[in-house]
Structure formats: C-alpha cells, structure tokens
C-alpha positions in Angstrom: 13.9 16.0 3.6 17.5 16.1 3.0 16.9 15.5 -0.9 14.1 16.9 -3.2 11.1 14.4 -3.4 10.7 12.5 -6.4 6.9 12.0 -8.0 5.7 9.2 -6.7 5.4 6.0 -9.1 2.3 5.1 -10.4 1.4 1.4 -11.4 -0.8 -0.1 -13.3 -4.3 -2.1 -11.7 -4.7 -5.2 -13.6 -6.7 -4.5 -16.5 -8.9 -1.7 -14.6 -6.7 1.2 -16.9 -6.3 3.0 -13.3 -2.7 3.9 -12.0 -2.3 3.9 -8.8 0.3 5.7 -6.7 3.1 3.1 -5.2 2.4 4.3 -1.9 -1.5 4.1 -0.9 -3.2 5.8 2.0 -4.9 4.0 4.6 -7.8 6.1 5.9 -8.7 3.7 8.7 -6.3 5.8 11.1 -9.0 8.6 10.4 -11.6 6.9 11.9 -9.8 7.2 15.5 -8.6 3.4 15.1 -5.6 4.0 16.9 -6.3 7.1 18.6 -7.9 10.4 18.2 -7.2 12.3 14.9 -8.8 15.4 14.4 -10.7 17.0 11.4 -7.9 19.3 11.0 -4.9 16.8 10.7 -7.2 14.5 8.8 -7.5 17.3 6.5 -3.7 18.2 6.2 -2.6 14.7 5.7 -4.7 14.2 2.3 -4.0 17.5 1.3 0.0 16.4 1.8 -0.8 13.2 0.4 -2.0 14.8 -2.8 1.3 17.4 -2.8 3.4 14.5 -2.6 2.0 12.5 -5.6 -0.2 9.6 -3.6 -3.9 9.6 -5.9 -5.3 6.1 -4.1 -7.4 6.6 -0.7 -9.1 3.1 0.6 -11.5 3.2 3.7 -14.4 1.0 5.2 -17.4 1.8 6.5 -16.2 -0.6 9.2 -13.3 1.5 10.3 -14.4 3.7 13.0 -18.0 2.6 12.6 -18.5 4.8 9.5 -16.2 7.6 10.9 -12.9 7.2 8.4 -15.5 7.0 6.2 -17.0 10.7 6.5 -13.1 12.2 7.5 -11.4 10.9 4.3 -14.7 12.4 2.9 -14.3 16.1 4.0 -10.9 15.9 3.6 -10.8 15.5 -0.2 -13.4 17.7 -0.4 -11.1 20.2 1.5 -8.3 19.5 -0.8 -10.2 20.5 -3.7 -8.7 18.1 -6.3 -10.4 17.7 -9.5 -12.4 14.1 -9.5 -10.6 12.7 -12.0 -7.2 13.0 -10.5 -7.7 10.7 -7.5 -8.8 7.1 -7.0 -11.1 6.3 -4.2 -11.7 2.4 -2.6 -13.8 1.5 0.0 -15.8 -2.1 1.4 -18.6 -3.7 2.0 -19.8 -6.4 3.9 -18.4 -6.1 7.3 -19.8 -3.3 9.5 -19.3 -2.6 13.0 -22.5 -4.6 13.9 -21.6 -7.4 12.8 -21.3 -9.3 8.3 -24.0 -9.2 6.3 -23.2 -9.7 2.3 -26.7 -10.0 1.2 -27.4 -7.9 -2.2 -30.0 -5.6 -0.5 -27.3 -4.6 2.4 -24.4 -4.1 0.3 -26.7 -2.2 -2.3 -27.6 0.1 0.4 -24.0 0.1 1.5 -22.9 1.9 -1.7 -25.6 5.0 -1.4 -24.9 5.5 2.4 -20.8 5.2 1.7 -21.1 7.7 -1.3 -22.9 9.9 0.8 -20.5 9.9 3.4 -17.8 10.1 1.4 -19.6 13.0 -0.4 -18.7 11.4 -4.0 -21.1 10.4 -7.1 -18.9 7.0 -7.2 -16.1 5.4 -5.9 -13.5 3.8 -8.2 -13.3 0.6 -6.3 -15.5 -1.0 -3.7 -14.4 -4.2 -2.3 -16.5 -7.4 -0.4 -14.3 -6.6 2.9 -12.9 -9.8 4.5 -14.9 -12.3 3.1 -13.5 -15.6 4.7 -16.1 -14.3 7.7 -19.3 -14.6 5.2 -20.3 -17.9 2.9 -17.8 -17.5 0.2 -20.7 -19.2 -2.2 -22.8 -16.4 -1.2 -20.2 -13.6 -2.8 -20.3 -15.7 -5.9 -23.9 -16.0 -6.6 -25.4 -13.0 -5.0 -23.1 -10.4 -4.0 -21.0 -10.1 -6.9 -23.8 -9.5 -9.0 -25.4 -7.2 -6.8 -22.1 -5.2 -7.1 -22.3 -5.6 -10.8 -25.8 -4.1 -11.3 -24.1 -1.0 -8.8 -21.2 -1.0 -11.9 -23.8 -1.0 -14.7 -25.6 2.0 -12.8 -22.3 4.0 -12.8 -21.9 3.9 -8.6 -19.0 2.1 -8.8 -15.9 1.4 -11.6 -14.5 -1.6 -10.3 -15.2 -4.6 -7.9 -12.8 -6.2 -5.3 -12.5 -8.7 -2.7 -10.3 -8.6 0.0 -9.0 -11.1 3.4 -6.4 -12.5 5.3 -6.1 -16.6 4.3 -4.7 -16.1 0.9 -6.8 -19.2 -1.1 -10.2 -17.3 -0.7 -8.8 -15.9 -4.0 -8.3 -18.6 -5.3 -11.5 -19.6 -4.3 -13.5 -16.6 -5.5 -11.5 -16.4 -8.6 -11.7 -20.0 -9.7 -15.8 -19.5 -9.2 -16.6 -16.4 -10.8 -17.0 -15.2 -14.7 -13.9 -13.6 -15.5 -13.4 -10.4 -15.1 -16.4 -10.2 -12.6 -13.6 -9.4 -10.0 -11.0 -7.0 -10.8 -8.9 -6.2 -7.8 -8.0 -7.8 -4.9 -6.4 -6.6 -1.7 -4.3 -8.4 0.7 -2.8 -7.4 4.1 0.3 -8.9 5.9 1.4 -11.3 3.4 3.7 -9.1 1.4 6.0 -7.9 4.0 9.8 -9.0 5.7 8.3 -11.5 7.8 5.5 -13.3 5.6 6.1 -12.8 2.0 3.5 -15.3 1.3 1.4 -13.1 -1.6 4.4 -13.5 -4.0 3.4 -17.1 -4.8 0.3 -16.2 -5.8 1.5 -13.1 -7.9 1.5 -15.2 -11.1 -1.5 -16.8 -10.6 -3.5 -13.2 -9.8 -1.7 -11.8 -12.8 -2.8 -14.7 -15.2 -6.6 -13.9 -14.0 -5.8 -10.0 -15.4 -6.6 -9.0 -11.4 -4.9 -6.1 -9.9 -2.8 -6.8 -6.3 -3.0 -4.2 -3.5 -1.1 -5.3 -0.6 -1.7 -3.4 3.1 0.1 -3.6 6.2 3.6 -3.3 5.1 4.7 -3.0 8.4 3.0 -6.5 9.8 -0.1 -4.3 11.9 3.1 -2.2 13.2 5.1 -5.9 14.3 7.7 -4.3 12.1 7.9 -0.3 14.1 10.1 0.6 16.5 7.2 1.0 18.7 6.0 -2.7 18.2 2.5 -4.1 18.1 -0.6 -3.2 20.0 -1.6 -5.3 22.7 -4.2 -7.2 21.1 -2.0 -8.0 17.8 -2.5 -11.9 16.9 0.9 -12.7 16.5 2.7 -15.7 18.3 5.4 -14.8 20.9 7.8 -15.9 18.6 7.4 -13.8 15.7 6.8 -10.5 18.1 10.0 -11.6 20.0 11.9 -11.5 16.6 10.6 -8.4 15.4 11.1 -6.9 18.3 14.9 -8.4 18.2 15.0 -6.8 14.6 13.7 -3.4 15.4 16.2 -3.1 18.1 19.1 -4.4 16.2 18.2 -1.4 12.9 18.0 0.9 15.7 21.5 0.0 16.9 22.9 0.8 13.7 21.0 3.8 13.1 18.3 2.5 10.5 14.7 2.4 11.0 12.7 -1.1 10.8 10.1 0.4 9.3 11.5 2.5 6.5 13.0 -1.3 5.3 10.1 -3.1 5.3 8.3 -0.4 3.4 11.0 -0.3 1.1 10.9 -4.4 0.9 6.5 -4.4 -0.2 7.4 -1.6 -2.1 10.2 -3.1 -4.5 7.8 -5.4 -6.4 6.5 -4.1 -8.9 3.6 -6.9 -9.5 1.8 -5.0 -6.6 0.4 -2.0 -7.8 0.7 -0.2 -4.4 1.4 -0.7 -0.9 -1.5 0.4 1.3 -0.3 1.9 4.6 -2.2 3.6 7.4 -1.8 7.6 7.8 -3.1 9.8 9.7 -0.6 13.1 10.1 1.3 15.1 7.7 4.4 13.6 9.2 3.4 10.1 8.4 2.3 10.8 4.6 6.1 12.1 4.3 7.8 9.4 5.9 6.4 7.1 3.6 7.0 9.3 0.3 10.1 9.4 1.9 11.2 5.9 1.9 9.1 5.6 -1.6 11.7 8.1 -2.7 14.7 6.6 -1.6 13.7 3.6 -2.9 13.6 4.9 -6.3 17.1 6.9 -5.8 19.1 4.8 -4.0 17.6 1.1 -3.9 17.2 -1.0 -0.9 19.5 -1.1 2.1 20.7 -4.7 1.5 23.0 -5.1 4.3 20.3 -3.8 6.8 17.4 -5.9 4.8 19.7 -9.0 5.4 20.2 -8.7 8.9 16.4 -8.2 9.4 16.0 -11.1 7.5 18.2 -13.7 9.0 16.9 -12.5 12.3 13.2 -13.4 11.0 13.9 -16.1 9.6 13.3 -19.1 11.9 9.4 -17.6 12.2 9.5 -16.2 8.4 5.8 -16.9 6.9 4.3 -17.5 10.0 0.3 -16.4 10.4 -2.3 -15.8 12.5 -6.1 -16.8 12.7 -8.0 -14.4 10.8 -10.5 -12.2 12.2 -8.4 -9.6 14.7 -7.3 -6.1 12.9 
C-alpha cells in the first residue's frame, strides 16, 4: 500500500443502533461460488478483513449449498474476535433445493445456520430474494415467524432482500412498522444502474437501513468481465467491456471506480462485496481508503459514465446470481 490505511468508516443501520463498516464482506465466494477457496485463505481473508477495520460478514445458506455458511463460520472462530465487535447477516428462504418461506422452514433455518456458523445469534437474518416466494406469504407468516426468533434472542434484526426494487415497496407498505429493519439490494447502486438512489428517501422515511451488494454489476464492471452465464443484455456487457478497456488504457482500474462510486453515498450503510483472499479484502480497503483521502477520480468516473450511458439503468430478469 503505498499510503498507511485509514480505519474504515462505519455507518449507521437505520434505527438498528449497529454500525456497520463502509466496506462489507461477501462470504458467498467462500462457499466455492466462483471457484475453489480453501479453509486456510477463507481463514486469512476474515482475519485481514478484521485488521483492516470491516466488522459486517453476510452469507446464505444458499451459497455453496450451506458451505460459505460453515467457512465464514470457522473462520471467525479462528480470528478470535470478541462477539460483540463484529456483525453477522445471513438468509432464509431460498436454499439450494429449491424456496420454501413457510414459518416452520425458516424457524428451522435459524438453528441449522447458527450452528453452522457456530454463533448463539446472528445480528441480521434476511427473507433471501423474495420476489421468487408469495410476497403476501412474508407478510403474514414469515415475518412473524422471524419475529418470535427476535423475541427468543436468535436473531437482532430482520431483513428482506431481491433484485426488482418495488418488492420493498411492497413489503414495507404491508407490514407493521418497524417489523422490517434492513434491507439489501444488489446491482442497483453501481455506475451502470444507479436505480436504489430513488428509493433512498423513501427507505430512510420508513427508518430502514440500505445495504447495497454487487458494486461491481456481478463483475460486468472488472477488467476480467462477467461470467458466462451473467444476465446482462449484449449491450450493456459490450459497454462495460468498452469502459474497462478504456480505464485500463489510461492506467485506472474499472473496478476500484465503481467501488468508489457505491461507496460515496453515505445513505447506504455499506457496500457488500464478494471476497475471498487476503488480496481482495485489501483492495477494497484500499479504494475505501482512497476514497476518504483523496475523493473520487472524476475525470476517470466521467468517461466511464458517458461510455455507459446509452444502456445506464438497464436490468435483467431476476432469478440468475
């Protein structure tokens, strides 16, 4: 690092009381998602993560098929941090066989994810993309299953979390305030679809926390590009692709700009990004850092941007990440 790293920010979660760090780490990468990680990097990168300030960890039992689950779980057990010091999120709902939000499954969802996760509670647990289940369903039944699992000290906080951005609008509009206090969102807060901001206000007058994943589009916005199977139109890869090259010309890297771009609002608590290597946690810290010294790099944000534009909030069908 040529320049000593500063603590990272931490921000405030709606009206949870919890600060998160403004860089969180994505543990699906630990569940092999996008290729084998071992027990010992898993273990180094939350160790590094914790050195560098991040305190937020989110997983799924879906990720992996319960295996980021059980990494993330040894791995802050490795680390040795003291409970308190670190803020834990994980999902229910969708698991590798298929959705089931019914009380009695995500009930039993909480004891088997605590158990792999080897904690007494998790600070967050979120209904995981819930535009594939009966919205009505989460209202009336699995909200107040998770609610019971809050009163019974398993879990602090309840979230929801999905592509099409009005299924908060939805669930929010329906439930008793302050049933739901978080949300997470994933690539609508990011160079090419900044489509979360609109609904900032709104999520802020409802006292909900924002987390907002995939700043780098499901890697659209990486030098390396997406994977194969990434739901984006032709158009919008072709662009980002144009982009990446044209930061690479001049030296920059795409993805450093766009982390920098879902980091600089500070109506989103913090910017969930997949890890899974010591090198990755400092890259991100990294740009975190810079951000906070230096600001962002408008000239090379700019370019990116008018190269984007003609596809800029353009989406995808849910259902493929």
């Amino acid at each position: 690092m040529a320049f000593p790293l500063r603590k990272l920010e931490l921000r405030p979660l709606g009206n949870t009381g919890l600060r998160l760090s403004c860089v969180g780490f994505g543990a699906s990468p630990l569940g092999n998602v996008f290729g084998a990680v071992s027990e010992n990097d898993a273990v180094a990168s939350v160790r590094e993560a914790f050195r560098l300030g991040i305190n937020f960890f989110d997983t799924s039992p879906y990720y992996g098929g319960t295996l980021s689950e059980k990494m993330l779980g040894k791995a802050l057990k490795a680390a040795g941090v003291p409970r308190n010091e670190y803020i834990v999120s994980t999902k229910c709902g969708r698991y590798v066989d298929g959705f089931d939000f019914s009380a009695e499954r995500v009930t039993r969802s909480i004891d088997e994810s605590l158990a792999r996760l080897q904690l007494d509670y998790v600070d967050i647990l979120q209904c995981h993309d819930i535009e594939f289940g009966s919205l009505d369903q989460i209202v009336n039944e699995t909200i107040p299953a998770l609610q019971k699992q809050k009163e019974a000290g398993k879990i602090r906080f309840i979230g929801i979390t999905g592509l099409p951005l009005e299924i908060f609008t939805y669930m929010l509009d329906r439930v008793p305030p302050g049933a739901v206090d978080v949300i997470l969102s994933y690539c609508h807060y990011s160079i090419n679809d900044s489509t979360l901001e609109d609904l900032l206000p709104y999520l802020k007058s409802k006292g909900v926390g924002v987390i907002s994943a995939s700043p780098l589009a499901m890697g659209l916005l990486t030098d390396n590009g997406p994977p194969e199977w990434h739901p984006a139109s032709p158009e919008l890869k072709s662009a980002c692709k144009a982009a990446a090259a044209r930061c690479k010309e001049k030296g920059k890297n795409i993805s450093k700009i766009a982390m920098q771009y879902s980091l600089s609002n500070k109506d989103i608590s913090s910017v969930l990004v997949g890890m899974n290597s010591v090198k990755q946690v400092q890259e991100n810290v990294t740009a975190a850092s810079e951000l906070a010294l230096f600001g962002k790099d408008q000239e090379a944000l700019t370019e990116v941007e008018a190269i984007l534009k003609p596809v800029k909030n353009q989406t995808w069908p849910s259902g493929i990440h």
